[in-house]
Backbone as CSV, one residue per row, in Angstrom:
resi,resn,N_x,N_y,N_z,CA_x,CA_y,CA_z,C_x,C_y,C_z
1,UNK,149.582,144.184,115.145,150.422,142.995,115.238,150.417,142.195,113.944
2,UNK,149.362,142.374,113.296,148.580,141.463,111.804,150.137,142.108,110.831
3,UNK,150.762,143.104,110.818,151.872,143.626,110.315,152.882,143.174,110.242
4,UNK,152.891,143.666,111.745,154.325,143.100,111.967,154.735,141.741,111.792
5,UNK,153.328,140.618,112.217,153.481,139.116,112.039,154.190,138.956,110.300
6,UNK,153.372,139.927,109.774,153.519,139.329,108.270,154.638,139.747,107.495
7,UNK,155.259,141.155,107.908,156.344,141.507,107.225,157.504,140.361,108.152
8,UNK,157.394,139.536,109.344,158.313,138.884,109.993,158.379,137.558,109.262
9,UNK,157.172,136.750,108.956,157.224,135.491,108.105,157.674,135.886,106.821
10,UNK,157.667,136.803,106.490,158.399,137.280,104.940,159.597,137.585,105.185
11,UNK,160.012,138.347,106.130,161.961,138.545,106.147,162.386,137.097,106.412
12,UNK,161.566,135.853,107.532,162.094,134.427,107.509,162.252,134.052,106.307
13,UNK,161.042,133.926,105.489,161.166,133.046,104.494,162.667,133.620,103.085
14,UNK,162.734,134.831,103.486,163.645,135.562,102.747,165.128,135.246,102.774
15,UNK,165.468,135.250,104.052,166.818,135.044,104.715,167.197,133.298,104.616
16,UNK,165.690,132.902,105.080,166.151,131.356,104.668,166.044,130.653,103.255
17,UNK,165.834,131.376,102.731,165.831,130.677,101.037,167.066,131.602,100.164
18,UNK,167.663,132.376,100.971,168.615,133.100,100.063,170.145,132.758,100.243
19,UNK,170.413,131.628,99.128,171.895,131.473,99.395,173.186,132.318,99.990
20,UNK,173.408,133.423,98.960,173.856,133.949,100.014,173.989,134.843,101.289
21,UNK,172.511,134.787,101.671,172.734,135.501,102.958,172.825,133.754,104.237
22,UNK,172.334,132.779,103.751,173.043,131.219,104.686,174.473,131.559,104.514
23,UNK,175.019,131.852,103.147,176.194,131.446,103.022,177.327,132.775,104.215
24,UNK,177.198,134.138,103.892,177.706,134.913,104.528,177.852,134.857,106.171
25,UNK,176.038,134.615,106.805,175.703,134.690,107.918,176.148,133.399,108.373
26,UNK,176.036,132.163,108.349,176.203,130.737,108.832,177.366,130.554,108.136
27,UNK,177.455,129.824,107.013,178.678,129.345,107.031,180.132,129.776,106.897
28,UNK,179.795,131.218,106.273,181.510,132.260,106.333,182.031,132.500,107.995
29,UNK,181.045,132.703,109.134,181.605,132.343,110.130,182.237,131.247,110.838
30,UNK,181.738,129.912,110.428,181.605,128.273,110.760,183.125,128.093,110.020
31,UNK,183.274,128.549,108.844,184.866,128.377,108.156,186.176,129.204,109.805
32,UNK,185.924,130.784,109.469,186.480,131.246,110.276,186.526,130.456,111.900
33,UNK,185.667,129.965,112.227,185.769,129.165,113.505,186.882,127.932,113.386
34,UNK,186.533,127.086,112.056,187.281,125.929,112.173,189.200,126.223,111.867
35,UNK,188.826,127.623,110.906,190.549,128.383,110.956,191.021,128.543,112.273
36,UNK,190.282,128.939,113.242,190.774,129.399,114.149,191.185,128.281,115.516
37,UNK,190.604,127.113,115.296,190.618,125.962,115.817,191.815,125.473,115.789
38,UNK,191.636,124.700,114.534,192.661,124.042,113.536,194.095,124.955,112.967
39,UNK,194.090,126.178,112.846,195.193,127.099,112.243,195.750,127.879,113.133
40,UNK,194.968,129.056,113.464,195.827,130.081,114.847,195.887,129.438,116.030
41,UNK,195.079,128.775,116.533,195.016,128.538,118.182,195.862,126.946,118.320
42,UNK,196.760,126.630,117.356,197.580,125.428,117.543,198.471,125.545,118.400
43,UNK,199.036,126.746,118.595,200.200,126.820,119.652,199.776,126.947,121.066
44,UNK,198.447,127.533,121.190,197.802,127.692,122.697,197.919,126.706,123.629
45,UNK,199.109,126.557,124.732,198.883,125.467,125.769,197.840,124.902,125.842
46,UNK,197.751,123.663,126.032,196.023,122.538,125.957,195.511,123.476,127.518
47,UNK,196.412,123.879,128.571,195.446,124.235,129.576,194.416,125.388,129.446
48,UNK,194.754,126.434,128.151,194.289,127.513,127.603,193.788,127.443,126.752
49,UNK,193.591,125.813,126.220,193.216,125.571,124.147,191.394,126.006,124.507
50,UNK,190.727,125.324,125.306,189.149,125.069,125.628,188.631,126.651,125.421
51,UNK,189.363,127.479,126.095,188.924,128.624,126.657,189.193,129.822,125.438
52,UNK,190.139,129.385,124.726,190.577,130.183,123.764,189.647,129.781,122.586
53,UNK,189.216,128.501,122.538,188.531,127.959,121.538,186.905,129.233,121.596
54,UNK,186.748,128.850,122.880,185.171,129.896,123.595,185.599,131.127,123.115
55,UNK,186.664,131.696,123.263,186.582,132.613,123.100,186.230,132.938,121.406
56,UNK,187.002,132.098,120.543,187.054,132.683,119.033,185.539,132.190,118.724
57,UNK,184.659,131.211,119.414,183.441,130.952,119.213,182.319,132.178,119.388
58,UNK,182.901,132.503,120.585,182.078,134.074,120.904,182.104,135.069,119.543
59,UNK,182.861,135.385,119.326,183.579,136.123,118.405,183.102,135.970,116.921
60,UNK,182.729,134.827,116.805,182.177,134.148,115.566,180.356,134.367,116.030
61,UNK,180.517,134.103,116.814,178.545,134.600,116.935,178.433,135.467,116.709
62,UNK,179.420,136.911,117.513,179.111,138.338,117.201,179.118,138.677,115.833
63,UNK,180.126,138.283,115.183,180.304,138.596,113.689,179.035,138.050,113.142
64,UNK,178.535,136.925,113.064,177.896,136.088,112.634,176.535,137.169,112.926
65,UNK,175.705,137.724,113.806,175.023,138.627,114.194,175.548,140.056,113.452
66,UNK,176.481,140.226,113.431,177.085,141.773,112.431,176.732,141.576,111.450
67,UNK,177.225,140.309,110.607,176.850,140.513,109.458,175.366,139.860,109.032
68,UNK,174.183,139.216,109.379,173.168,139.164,109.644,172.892,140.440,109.199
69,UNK,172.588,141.526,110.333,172.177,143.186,110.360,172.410,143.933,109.036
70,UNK,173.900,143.626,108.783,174.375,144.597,108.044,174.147,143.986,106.310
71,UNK,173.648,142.829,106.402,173.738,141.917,104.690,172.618,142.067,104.615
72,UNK,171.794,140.920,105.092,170.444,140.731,104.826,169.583,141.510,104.885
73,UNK,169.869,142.345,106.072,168.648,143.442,106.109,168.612,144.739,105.515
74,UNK,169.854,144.940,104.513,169.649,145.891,103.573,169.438,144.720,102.398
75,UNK,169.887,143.352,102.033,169.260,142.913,100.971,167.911,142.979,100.905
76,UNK,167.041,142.501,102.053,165.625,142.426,102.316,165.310,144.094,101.260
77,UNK,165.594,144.698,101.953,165.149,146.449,101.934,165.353,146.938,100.436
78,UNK,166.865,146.014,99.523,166.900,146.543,98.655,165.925,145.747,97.028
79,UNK,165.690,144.533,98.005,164.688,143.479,96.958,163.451,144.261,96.764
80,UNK,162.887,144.797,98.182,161.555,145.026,98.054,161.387,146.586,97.496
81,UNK,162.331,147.145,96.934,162.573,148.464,96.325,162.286,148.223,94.940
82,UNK,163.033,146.801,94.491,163.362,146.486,93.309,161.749,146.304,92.848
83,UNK,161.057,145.461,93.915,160.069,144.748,93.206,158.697,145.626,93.615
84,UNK,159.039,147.330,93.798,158.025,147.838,94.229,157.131,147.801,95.224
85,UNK,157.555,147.104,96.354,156.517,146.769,97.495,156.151,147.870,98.272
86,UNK,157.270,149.197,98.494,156.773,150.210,99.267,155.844,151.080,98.353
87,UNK,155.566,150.729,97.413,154.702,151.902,96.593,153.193,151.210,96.647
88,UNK,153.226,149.910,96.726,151.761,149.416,97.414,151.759,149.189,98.496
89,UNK,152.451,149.390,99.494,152.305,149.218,100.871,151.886,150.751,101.137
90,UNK,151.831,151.916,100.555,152.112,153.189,100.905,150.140,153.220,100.247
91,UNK,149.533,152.578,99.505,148.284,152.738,99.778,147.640,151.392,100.482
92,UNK,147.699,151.152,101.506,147.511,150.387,102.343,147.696,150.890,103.239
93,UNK,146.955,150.557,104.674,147.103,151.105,106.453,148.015,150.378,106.747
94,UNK,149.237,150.787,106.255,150.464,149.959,107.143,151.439,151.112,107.837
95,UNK,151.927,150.961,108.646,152.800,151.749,109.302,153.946,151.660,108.832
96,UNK,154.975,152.658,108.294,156.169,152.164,107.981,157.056,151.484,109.531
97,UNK,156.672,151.663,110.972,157.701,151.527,112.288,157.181,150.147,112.419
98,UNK,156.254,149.636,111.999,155.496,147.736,112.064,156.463,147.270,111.326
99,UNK,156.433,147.800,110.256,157.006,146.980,109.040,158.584,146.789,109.176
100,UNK,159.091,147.992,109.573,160.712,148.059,109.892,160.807,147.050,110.845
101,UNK,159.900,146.820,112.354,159.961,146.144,113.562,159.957,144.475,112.931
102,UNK,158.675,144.146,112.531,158.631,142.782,111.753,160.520,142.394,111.037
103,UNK,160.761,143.210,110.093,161.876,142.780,108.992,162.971,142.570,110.120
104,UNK,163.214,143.180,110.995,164.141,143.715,112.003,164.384,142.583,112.984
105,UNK,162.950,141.906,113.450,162.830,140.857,114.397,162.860,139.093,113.271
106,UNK,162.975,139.775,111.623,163.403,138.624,111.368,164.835,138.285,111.386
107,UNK,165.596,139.553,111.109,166.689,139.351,111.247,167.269,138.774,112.339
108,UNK,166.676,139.597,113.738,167.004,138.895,114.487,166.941,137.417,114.883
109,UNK,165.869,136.687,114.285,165.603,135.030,114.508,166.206,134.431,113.620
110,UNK,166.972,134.612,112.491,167.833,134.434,111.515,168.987,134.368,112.452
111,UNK,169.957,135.630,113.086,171.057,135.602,113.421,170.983,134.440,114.999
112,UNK,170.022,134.505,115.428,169.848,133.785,116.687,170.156,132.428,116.177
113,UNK,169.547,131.620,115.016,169.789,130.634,114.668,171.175,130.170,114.268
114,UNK,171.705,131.353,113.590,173.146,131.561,113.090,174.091,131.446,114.274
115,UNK,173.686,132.189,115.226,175.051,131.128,116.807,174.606,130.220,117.511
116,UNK,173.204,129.704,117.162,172.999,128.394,118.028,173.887,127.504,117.140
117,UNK,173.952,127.196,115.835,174.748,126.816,115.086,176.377,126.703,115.001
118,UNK,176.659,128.261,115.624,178.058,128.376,115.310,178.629,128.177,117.118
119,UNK,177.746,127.880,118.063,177.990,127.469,119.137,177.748,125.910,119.320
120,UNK,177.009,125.753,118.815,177.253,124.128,118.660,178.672,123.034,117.956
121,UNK,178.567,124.226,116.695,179.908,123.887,115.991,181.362,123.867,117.157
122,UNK,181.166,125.048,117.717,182.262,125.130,118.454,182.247,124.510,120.131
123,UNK,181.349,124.112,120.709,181.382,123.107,121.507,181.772,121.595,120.922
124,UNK,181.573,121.774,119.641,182.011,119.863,118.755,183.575,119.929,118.671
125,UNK,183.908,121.408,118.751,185.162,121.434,118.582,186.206,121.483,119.798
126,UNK,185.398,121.457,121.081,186.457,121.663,122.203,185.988,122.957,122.939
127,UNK,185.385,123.773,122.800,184.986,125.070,123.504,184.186,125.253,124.805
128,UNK,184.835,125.540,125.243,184.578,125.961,126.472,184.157,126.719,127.628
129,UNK,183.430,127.359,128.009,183.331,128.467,128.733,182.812,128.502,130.159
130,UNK,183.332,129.389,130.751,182.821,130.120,132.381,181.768,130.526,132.886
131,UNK,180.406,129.822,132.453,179.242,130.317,132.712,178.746,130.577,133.614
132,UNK,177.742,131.422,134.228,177.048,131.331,135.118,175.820,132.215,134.450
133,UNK,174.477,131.290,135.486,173.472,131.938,135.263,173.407,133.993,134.728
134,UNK,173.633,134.777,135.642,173.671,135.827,135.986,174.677,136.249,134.378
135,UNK,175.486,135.544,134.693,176.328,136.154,133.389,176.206,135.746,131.816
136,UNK,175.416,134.740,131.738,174.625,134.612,131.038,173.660,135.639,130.296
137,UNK,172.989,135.848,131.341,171.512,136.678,131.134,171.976,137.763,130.253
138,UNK,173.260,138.290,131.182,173.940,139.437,130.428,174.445,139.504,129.403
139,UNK,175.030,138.561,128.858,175.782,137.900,128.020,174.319,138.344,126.616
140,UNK,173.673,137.637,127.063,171.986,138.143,125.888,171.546,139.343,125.674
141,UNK,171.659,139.817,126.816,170.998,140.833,126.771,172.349,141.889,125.706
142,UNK,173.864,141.966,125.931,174.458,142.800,125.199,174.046,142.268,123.735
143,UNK,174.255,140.824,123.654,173.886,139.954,122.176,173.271,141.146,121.522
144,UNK,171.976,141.327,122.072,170.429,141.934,121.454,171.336,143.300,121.505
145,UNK,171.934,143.900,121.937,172.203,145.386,122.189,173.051,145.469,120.818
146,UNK,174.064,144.145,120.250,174.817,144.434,119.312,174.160,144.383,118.237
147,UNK,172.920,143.141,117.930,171.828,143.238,117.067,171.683,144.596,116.545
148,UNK,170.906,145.150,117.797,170.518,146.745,117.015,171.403,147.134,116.769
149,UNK,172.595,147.243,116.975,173.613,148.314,116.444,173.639,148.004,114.778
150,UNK,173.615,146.684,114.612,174.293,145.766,113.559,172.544,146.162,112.595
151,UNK,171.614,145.874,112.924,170.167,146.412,112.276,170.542,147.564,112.176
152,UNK,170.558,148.606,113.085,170.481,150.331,112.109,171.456,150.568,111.379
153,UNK,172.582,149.892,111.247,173.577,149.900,109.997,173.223,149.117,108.806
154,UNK,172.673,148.417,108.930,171.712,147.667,108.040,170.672,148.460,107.473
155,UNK,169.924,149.506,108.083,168.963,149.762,107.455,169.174,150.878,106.924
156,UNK,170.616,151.526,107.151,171.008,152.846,106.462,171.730,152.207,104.978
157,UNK,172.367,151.641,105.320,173.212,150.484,103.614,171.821,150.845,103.277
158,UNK,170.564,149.633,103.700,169.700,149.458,102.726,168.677,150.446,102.070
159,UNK,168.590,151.689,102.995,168.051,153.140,102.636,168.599,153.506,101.421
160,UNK,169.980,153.724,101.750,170.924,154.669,100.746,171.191,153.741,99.538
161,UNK,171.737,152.713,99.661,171.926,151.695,98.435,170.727,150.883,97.266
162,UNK,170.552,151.165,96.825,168.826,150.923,95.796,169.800,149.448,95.257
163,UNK,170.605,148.884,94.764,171.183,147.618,94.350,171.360,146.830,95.078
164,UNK,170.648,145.667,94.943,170.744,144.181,96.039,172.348,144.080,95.989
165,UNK,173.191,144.019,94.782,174.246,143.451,95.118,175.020,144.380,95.346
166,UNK,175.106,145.931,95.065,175.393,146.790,96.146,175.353,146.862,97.540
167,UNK,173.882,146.556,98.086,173.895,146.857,99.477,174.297,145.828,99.963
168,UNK,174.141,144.344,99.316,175.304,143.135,99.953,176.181,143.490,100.314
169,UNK,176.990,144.043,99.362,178.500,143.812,99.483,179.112,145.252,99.956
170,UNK,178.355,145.758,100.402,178.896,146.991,101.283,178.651,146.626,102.576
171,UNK,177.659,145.966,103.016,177.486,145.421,104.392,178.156,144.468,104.360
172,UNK,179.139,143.490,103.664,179.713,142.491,103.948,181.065,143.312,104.114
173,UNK,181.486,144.500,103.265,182.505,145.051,103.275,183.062,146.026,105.029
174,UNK,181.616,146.804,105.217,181.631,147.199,106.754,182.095,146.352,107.505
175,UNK,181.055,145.099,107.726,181.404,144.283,108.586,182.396,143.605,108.701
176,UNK,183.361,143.175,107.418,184.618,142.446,107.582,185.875,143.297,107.924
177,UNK,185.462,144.307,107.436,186.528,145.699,107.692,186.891,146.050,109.502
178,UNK,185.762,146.515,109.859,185.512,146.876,110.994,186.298,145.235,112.135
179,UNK,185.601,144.127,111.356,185.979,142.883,112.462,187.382,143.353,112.468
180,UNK,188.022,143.284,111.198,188.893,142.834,111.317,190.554,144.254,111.720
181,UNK,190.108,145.072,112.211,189.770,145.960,112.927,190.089,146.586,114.056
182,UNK,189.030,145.762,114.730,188.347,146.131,116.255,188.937,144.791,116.933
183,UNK,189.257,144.211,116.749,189.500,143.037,117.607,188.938,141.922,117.521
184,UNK,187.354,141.945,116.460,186.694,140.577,116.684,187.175,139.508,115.984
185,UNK,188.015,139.421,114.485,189.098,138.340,114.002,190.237,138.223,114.800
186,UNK,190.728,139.082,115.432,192.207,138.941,116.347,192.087,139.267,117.503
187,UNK,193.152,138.953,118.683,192.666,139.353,119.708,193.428,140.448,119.746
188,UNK,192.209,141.486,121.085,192.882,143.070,121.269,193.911,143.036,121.239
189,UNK,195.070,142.731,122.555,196.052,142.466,122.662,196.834,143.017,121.409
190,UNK,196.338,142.359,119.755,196.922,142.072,119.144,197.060,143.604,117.989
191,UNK,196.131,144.528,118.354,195.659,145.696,117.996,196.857,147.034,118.371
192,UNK,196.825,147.451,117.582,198.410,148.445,117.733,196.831,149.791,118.229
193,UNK,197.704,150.572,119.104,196.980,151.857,120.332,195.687,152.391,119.743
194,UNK,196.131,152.823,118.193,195.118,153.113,117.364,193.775,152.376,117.609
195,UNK,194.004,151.293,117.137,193.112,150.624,116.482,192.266,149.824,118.061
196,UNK,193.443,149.921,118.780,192.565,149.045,120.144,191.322,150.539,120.764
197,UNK,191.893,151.863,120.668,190.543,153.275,120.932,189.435,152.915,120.021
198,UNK,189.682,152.488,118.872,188.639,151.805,117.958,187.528,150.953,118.374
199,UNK,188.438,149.780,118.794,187.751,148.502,119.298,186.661,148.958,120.333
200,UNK,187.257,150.002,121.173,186.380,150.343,122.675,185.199,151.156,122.472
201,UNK,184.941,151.655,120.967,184.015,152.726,120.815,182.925,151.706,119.879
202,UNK,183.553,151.345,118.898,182.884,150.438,117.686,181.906,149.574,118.162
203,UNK,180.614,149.496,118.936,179.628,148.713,119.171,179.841,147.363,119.164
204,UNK,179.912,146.954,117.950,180.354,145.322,117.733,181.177,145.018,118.698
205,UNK,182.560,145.663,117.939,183.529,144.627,118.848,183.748,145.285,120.530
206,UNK,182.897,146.343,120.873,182.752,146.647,122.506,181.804,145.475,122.534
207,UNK,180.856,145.386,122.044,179.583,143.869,122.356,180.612,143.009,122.692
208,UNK,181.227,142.583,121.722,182.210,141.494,121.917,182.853,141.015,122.810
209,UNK,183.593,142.049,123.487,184.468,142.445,124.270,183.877,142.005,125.833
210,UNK,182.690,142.376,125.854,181.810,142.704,127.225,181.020,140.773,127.395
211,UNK,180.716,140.381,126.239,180.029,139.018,126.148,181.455,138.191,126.654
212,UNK,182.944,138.343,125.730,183.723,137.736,126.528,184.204,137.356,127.851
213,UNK,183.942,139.345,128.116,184.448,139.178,130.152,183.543,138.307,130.644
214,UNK,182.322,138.342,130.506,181.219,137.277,131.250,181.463,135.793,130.595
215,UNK,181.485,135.611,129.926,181.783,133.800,129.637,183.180,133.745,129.350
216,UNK,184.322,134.170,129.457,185.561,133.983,129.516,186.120,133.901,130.443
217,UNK,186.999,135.275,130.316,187.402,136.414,131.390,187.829,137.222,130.652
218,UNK,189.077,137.905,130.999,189.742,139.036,130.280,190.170,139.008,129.297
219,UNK,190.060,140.046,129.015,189.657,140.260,127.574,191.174,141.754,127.077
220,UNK,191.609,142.363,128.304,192.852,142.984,127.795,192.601,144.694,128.210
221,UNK,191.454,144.496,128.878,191.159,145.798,128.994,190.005,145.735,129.678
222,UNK,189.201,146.760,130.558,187.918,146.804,131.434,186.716,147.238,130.223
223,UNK,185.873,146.329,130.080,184.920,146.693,128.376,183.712,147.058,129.473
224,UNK,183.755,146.363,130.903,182.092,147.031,131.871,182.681,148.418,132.646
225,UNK,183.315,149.024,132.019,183.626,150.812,132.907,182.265,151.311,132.475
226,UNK,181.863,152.415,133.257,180.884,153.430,133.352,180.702,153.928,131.345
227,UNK,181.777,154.024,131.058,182.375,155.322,130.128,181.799,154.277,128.798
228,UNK,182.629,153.244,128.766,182.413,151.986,127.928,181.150,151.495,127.820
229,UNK,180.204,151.046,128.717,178.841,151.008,128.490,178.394,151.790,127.887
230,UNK,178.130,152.788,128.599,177.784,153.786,128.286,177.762,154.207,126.624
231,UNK,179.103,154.564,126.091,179.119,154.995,124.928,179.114,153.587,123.949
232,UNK,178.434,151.976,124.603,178.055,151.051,123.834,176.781,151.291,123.723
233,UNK,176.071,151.660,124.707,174.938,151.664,124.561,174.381,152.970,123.482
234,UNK,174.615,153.926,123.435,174.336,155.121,122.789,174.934,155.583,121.508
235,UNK,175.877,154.630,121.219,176.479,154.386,119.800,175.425,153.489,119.268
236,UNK,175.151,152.349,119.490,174.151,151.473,119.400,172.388,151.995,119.041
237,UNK,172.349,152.801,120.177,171.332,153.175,119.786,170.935,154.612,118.682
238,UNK,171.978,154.980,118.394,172.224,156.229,117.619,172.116,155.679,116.567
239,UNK,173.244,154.562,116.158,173.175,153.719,114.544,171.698,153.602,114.450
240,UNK,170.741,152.744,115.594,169.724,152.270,114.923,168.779,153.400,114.843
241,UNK,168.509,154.315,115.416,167.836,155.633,115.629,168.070,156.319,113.839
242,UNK,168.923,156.518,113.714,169.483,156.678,112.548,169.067,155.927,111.464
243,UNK,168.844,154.813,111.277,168.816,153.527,110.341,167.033,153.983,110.308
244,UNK,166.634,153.935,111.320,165.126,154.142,110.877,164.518,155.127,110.430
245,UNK,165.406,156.329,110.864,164.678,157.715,110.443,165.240,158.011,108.847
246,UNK,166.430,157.063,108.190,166.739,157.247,106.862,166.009,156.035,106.188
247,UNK,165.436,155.281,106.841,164.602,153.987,106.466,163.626,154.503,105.818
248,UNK,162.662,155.035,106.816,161.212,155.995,106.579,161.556,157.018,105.727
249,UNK,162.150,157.844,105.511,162.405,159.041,104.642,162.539,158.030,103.281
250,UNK,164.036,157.426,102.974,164.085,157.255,101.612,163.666,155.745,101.023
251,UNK,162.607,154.905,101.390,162.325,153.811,101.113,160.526,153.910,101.628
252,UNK,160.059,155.030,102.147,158.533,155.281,102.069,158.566,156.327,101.986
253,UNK,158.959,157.699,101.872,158.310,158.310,101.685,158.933,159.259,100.107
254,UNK,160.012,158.590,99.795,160.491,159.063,98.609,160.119,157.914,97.533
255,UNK,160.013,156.745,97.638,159.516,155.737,96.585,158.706,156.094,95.681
């Protein structure tokens, strides 16, 4: 645990002192929220404005959590390449699966902070949602499911990419690509046939999709089918399955 504690107070202190991973993770979503407030959602009947507002708020957490995974935690991965840390960690009793777990669970308390933020923002703004306990719970629990997806894409950028401002800006590039995409900048609806088979496979914006039906409603399509879970969950866990076994290979045992 002495590990994992310590590689976790080091990915905090990392994420929170690094301009731009505040700037990407917190405030590039907090902009997109107030666009979507103030700019697209002007025409939305006031009886639909609250709900539509929730919705682009949702949407802004998920992203806000995508790109978390996919920035920081290959920046983390590609700093500590730079500055040699796996070549003294590699004579030391450290486990490389502690050390991945620690960096991994900072990310995650980073992005957690990043939608208490961008849900606050958007309750100041009018947002609204359909809660209930039960759907709630669920609502977290996919959160964490999109996390990992969004971490093992993160930790493959940061495997394969040896340049901090490389592996930035390829994880900022995934993630804005893909949002914008899959449905999480626009709504499905708004997705031509292609691109909506996309949305339903792509982890993120299936996360997305599934957090909406529970604190919204519909969303344009059934995101809780058998088929749809299913291949959220195992896409998800494949990325991160993946992310760690190219983690360990080319960042400990090739360093």
């Amino acid at each position: 645990m002495n590990q994992i504690s310590a590689t976790y107070v080091k990915g905090i202190k990392d994420n929170f002192m690094s301009k731009p991973a505040l700037f990407w993770v917190i405030a590039w979503p907090a902009i997109w929220l107030l666009l979507a407030v103030f700019v697209f959602l002007r025409g939305v009947p006031s009886e639909y404005a609250a709900l539509a507002k929730g919705q682009s708020t949702v949407s802004m957490v998920t992203f806000s959590i995508m790109i978390c995974g996919m920035t920081s935690l290959p920046a983390n991965i590609s700093e500590d390449r730079q500055r040699g840390l796996y070549q003294k960690l590699k004579t030391m009793p450290v486990q490389p699966w502690k050390e991945a777990v620690g960096k991994i669970l900072a990310v995650l308390t980073f992005g957690l902070v990043s939608a208490a933020i961008i849900i606050i923002i958007g309750i100041i703004l009018g947002a609204r949602f359909n809660i209930t306990s039960m759907g709630l719970i669920k609502s977290l629990g996919f959160l964490l499911l999109g996390t990992v997806a969004s971490a093992g894409i993160g930790l493959i950028v940061g495997s394969l990419i040896k340049s901090i401002q490389g592996s930035i800006m390829t994880g900022v590039g995934i993630a804005v690509v893909t949002s914008a995409i899959s449905g999480v900048f626009f709504q499905y609806s708004m997705l031509p046939p292609v691109l909506q088979k996309f949305a339903q496979i792509w982890p993120m914006s299936s996360t997305n999709s599934i957090i909406i039906n529970f604190l919204i409603g519909d969303i344009g399509y059934n995101p809780l089918s058998t088929i749809n879970l299913s291949l959220t969950i195992a896409i998800s866990l494949l990325f991160f399955t993946a992310g760690i076994v190219l983690y360990t290979v080319y960042c400990w045992r090739l360093e």
